[in-house]
SENU-938428 format. One record per residue (C-alpha): residue in one letter; x, y, z. Coordinates in Angstrom, 2 decimals. Each point is the difference from the previous one (the first is absolute). Example, Ala and Ser with C-alpha at 12.3 -4.5 7.8 and 13.67 -1.06 7.14 Angstrom:
REM SENU-938428
R  r       xx       yy       zz
R  A    12.30    -4.50     7.80
R  S     1.37     3.44    -0.66
***
This chain:
REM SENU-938428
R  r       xx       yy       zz
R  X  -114.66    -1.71    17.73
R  X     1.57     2.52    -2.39
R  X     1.84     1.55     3.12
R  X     1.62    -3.36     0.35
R  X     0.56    -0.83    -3.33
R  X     1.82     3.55    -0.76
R  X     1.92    -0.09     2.84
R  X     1.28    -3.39    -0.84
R  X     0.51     0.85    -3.46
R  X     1.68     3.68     1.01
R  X     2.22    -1.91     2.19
R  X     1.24    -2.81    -2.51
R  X     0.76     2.68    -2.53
R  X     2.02     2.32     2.88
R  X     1.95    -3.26     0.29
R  X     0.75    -0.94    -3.09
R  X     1.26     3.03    -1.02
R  X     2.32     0.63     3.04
R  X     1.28    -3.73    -0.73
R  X     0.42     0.51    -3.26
R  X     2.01     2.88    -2.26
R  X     3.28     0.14    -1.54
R  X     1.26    -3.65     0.34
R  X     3.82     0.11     0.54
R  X     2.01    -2.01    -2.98
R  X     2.83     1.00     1.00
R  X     2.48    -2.18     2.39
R  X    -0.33     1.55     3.12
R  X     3.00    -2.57     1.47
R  X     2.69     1.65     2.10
R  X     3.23    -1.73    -1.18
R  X     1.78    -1.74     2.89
R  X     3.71    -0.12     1.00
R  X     1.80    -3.36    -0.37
R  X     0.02    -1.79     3.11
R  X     3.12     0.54     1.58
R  X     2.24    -3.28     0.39
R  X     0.32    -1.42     4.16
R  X     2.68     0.29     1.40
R  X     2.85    -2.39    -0.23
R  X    -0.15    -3.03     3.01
R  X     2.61     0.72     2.38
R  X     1.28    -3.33     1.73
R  X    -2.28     0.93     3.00
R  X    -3.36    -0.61    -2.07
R  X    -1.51    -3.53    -0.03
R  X    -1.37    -1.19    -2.81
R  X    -3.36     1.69     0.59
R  X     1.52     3.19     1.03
R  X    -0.14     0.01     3.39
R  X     2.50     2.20     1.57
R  X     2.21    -1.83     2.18
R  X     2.45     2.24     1.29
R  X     3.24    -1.00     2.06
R  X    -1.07    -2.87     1.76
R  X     2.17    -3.37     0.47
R  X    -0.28    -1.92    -3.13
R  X     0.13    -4.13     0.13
R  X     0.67    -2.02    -2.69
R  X     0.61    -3.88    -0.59
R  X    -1.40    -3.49    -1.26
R  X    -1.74    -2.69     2.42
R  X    -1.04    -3.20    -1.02
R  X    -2.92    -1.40     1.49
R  X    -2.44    -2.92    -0.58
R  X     1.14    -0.21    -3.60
R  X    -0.08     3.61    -0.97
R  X     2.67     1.84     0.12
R  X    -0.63     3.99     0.24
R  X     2.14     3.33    -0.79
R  X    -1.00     2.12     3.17
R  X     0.32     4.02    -0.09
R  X    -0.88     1.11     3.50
R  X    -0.08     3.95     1.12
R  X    -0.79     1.27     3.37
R  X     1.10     1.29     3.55
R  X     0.14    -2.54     2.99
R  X    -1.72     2.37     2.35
R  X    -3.33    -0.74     2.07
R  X    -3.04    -0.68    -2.66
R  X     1.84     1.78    -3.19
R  X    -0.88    -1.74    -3.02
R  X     2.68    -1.79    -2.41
R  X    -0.88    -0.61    -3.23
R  X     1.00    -3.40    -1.77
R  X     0.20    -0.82    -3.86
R  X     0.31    -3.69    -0.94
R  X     0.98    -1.18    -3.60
R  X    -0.70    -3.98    -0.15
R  X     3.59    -1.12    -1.79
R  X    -1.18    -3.75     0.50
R  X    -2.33    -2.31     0.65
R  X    -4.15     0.05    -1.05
R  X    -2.03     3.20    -0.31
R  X    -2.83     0.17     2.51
R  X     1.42    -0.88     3.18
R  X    -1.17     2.35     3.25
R  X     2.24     2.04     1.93
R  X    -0.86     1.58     3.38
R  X     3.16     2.45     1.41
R  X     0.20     1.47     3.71
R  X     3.01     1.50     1.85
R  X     0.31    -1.75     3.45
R  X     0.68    -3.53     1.60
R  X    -0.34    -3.23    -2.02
R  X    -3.18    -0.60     1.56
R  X    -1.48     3.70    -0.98
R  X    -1.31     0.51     3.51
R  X    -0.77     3.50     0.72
R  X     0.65     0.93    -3.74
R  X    -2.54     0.78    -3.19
R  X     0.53    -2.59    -2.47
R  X    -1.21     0.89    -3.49
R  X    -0.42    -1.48    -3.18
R  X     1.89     1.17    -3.42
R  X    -2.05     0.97    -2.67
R  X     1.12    -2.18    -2.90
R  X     0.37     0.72    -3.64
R  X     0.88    -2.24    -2.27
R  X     4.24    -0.55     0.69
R  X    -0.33     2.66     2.51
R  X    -1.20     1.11     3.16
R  X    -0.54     3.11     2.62
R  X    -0.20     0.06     3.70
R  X     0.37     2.37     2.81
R  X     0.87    -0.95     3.93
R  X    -0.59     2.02     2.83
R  X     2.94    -0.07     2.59
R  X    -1.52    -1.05     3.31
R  X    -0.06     2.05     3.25
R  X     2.65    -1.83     1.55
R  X     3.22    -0.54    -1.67
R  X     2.88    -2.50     1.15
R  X     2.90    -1.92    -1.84
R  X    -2.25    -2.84    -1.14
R  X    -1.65     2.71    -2.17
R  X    -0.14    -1.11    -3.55
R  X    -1.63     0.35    -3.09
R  X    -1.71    -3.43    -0.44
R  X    -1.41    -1.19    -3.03
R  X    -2.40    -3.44    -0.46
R  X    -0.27    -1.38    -3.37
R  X    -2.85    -2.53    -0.62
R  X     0.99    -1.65    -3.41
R  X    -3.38    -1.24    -2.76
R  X     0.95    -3.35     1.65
R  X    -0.95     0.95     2.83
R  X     3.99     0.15     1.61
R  X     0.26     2.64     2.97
R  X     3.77     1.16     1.04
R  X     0.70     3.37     1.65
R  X     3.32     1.92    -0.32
R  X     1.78     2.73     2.26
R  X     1.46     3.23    -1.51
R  X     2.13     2.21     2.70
R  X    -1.16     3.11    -0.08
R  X     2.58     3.34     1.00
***
């Protein structure tokens, strides 16, 4: 029992005293640089700083079921490349959904996909299908708060 008791005692006092000492007062805080400003946007940046590079750009209004949108469209029309498709809502009731695909009008044989809506705004991407022919198009289906569905045909280069 006094084994134990010394031992336990001998090793509360070897760790108090290598725990404890000199306590530092002093600020010990390297100073840090000023965070250096980004770089300017170049007109190839979207608005979330994706790169974009020098692919075709699109850009036009389409009305459709009531709303009328300010489309910014950027891609290549080669076999399953990607564009990328802004939307501003100029007119017409917040809310409505808008699905995109680059194809036919009936979207047979191509992805269709839904822009992600925020507020007057929205972001979508299509994927160019395999086969390509000159009925391609970028399509775009707008189903107004009303419950209106219209779908519009933007050419694409």
């Amino acid at each position: 029992m006094r084994n134990t008791t010394a031992t336990i005692l001998l090793g509360t006092l070897l760790v108090l005293t290598a725990c404890g000492g000199k306590e530092e007062t002093a600020n010990t805080a390297k100073p840090v640089a000023a965070p250096t400003p980004p770089p300017a946007s170049t007109p190839a940046q979207s608005a979330h700083g994706q790169i974009q590079g020098n692919m075709p750009r699109i850009s036009m209004s389409l009305s459709l079921a009531g709303v009328t949108l300010d489309i910014a469209a950027q891609g290549t029309l080669k076999p399953m490349s990607r564009y990328r498709i802004d939307l501003a809502l100029l007119a017409g009731a917040p809310g409505a959904v808008v699905r995109v695909w680059i194809g036919d009008e009936s979207g047979v044989g191509s992805a269709k996909s839904k822009a992600h809506g925020h507020g007057d705004h929205y972001h979508a991407s299509a994927i160019v299908p395999k086969e390509i022919n000159e009925k391609t198009a970028l399509w775009i289906e707008v189903q107004s708060v009303t419950g209106d569905r219209e779908s519009g045909r933007i050419a694409l280069q």
